[in-house]
N, C-alpha and C positions, 0 to 999 in steps of 0.2 A: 684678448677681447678688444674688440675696435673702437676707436673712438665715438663712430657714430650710433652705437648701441647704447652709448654712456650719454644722449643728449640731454638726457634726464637730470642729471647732476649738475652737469655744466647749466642748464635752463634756471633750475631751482637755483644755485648759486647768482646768476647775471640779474636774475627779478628781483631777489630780496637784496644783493648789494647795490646795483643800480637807483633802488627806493629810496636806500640809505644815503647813497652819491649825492640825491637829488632833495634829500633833506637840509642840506649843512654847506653852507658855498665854500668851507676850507676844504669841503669833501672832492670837489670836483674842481677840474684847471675854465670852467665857464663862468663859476662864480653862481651857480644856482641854488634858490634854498624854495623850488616849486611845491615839494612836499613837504616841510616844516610842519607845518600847522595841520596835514593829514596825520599825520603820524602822532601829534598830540595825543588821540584817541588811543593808540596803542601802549603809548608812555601813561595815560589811565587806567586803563584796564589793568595794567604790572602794578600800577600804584593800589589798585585796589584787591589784587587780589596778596600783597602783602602786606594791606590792611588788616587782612582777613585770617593771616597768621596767628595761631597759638603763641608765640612766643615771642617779644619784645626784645628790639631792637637799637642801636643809635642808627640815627642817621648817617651816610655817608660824607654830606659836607656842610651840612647845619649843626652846627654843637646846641647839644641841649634836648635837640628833638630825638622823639623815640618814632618807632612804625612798627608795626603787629598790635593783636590784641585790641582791634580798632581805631587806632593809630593812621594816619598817614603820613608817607614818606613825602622828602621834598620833591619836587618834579625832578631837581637834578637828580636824584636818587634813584626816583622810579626812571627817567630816561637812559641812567648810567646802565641798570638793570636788563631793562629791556635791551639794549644794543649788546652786553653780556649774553641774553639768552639767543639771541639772534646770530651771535658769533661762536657759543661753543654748546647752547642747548641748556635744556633745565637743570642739568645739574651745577651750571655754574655758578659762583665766581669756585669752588671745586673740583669739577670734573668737565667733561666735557660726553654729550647724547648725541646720538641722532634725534629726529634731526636739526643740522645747523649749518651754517655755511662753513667750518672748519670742517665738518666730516662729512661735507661733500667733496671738497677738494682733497681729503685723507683719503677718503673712498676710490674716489678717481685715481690717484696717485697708487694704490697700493693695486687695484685692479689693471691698470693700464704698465707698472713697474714690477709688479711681482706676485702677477697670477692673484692677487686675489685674499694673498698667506695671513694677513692680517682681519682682513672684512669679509671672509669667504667666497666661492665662484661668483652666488647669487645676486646681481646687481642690484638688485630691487628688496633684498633683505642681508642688509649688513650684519656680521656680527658683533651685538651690542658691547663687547668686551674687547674687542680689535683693538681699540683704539689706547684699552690700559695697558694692554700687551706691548703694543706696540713701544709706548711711553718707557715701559719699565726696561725691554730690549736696549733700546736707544741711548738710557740715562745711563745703562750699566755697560754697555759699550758691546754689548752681545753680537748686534745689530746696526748697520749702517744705517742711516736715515734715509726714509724715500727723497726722490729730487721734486721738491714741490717749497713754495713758500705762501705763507695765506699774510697779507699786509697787514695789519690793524692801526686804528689810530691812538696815541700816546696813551698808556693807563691800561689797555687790554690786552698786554704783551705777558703777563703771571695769570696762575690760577695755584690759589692759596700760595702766594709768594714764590713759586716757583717760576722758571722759565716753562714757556711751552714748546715744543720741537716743530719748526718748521714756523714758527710765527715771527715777523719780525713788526715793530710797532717804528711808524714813520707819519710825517706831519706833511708829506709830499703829496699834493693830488692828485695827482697821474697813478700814484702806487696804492695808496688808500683805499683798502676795499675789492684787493684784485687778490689773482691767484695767480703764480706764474710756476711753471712745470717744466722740465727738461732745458732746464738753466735758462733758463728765461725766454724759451722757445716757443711757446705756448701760453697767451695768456689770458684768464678770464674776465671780464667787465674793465675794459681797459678806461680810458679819462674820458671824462665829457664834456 
């Protein structure tokens, strides 16, 4: 499959990292934090809708505080969250959905390295379980890993304590937030 059938992927990956780039000035080598304060709104809406949780929680870096059961989480909390579901989808900090920017770049990498074997021909409808498969391949050594790396920044490198394949977490802003493919050949949302 060619690359430029896949613009999709790549598109939806550079918009939602880019936003995040342009949130955070260690995100990017410019020093810009233009959307900070856009993104607020988004770190509310996560904060409220696990508010709105059945079941009680601690917070992740306030001792003492709970969230669910109408509760609110600390903003650090809800912002940690939100950049969680943004980098592996709503099942995280446990698994990993479409969609998210991790399994767009999976998607890519397994369509463009290996037919597909993992996320199906279908570019446009991945298969929802490619990505445990692919995991469980990989951890047990079945399977070689696709050549792809997705950067994240420090703290979003586990899901449930584990390592994730193909993630590596770095504090460098040039890599922060990209994707890079065929050893470093191809990369997506490069520094700004």
């Amino acid at each position: 499959m060619g690359k430029e059938e896949l613009g999709h992927l790549r598109g939806m990956f550079a918009m939602r990292a880019t936003s995040l780039k342009c949130a955070d000035s260690q995100w990017n080598s410019s020093g810009y934090n233009i959307l900070g304060e856009y993104l607020y709104g988004a770190a509310a809406l996560v904060a409220y809708r696990m508010s709105q949780m059945e079941m009680g929680a601690p917070d992740f870096f306030l001792p003492g505080l709970t969230w669910g059961r109408g509760q609110w989480p600390s903003y650090q909390t809800a912002w940690f969250a939100y950049l969680g579901l943004t980098f592996y989808g709503e099942q995280f900090p446990y698994g990993i959905k479409y969609p998210s920017l991790y399994s767009a770049a999976f998607h890519y990498a397994d369509l463009t390295q290996n037919n597909g074997r993992y996320t199906g021909p279908d570019p446009a409808r991945p298969n929802p379980n490619g990505i445990t498969t692919y995991f469980s391949e990989v951890s047990s050594k079945k399977e070689r890993g696709l050549d792809f790396t997705f950067y994240v920044p420090p703290g979003f490198d586990l899901l449930a304590g584990n390592p994730i394949p193909n993630v590596e977490a770095t504090a460098e802003s040039q890599k922060v937030l990209t994707a890079s493919f065929h050893q470093g050949q191809e990369v997506w949302c490069g520094s700004l």
